[in-house]
N, C-alpha and C positions, 0 to 999 in steps of 0.2 A: 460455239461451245468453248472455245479457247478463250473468249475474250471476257464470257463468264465468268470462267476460272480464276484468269488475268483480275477483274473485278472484286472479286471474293478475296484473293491474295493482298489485294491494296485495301481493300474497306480493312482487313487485319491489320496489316502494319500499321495505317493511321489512327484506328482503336489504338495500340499497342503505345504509339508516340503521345497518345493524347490521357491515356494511364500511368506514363513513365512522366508527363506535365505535372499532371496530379498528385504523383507523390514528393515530386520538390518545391509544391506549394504549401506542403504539409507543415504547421508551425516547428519550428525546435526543438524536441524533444524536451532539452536541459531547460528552457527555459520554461516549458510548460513545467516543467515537475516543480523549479524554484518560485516560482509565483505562484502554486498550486496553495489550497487550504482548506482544512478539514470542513466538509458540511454535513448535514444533517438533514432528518425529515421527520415527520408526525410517526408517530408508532399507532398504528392502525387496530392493536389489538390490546386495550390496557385490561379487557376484561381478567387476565390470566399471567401471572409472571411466567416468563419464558425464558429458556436461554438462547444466545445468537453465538454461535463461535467462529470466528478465522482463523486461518494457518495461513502465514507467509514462511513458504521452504526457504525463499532466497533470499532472505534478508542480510543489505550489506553495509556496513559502516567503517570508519579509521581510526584504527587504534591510535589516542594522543599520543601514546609513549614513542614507539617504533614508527607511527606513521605506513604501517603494513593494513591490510585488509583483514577485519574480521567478516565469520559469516555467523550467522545464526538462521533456525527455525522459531519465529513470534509466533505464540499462542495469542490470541485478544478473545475472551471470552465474558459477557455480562449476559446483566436482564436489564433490556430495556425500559424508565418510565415511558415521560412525555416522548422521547426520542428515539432515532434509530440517523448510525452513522450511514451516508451515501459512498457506494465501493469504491467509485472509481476516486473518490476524492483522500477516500483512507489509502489506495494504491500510491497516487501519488503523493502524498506525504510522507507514508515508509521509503520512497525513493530518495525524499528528500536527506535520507540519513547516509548514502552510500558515498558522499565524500566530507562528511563529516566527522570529526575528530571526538572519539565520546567514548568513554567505558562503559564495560557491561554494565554494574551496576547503575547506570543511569540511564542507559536506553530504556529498559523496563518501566523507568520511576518516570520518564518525560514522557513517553506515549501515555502511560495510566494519568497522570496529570491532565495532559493537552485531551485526551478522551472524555474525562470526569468532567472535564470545564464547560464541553462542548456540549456531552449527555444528560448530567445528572444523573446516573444509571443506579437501579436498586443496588446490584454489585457489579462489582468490573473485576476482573483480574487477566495479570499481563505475564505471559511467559517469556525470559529468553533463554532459548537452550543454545547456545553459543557453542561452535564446532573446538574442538580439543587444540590446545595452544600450549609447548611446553609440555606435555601430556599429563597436561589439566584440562577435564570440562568443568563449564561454569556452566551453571544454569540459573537464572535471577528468577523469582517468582515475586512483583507486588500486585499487593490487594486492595480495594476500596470496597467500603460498606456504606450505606448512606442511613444515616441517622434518623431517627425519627419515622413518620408511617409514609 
């Protein structure tokens, strides 16, 4: 009975050291996110314009001035045509903004950009409601329409 027990005890720890293996083989995190880039997939459903929205709560980037931390909540909201963005690849590319030096009003305008290019989306529009700085909020809101049918 003892030596069962004994048994079951060690098959755990060597489980445990062979899980604790596995996560220091795990790639980089930073470098997964800085080589990361937006993909895409077929929109499965063109019979009907629809809307797709995302909320990113933690969104984080560096103020160029101060070189301090901003935070915002991204709104990304469109109708998809041909396209529809893939999550995990839009995750890491809003990461890719958290040691980067860039003002509110262009975060908004470079995601709606970098999305529009990617999409082609009937409409897009990009919130950022940026946390109070100075006791000012800023909130950026840009738009795209796409022209034509």
């Amino acid at each position: 009975m003892k030596n069962s027990a004994a048994r079951k005890t060690s098959s755990i720890r060597s489980a445990s050291a062979k899980n604790y293996a596995l996560i220091n083989e795990r790639p980089d995190g930073r470098e997964v996110i800085k080589n990361a880039k937006l993909e895409r997939f077929q929109n499965r459903t063109k019979v009907r314009r629809y809307w797709v929205e995302f909320t990113i709560p933690e969104f984080t980037c560096i103020c160029p001035v101060t070189g301090f931390p901003d935070f915002a909540t991204i709104l990304i909201k469109y109708q998809p045509r041909d396209y529809c963005v893939e999550l995990k690849s839009l995750k890491l590319y809003i990461n890719q903004f958290r040691d980067r030096g860039i003002f509110h009003e262009d975060v908004s305008n470079v995601i709606l950009d970098d999305l529009v290019k990617l999409l082609d989306p009937w409409t897009m529009e990009i919130v950022g409601d940026f946390s109070m700085r100075g006791n000012i909020k800023t909130i950026v809101r840009a738009t795209h329409e796409r022209k034509g049918k």
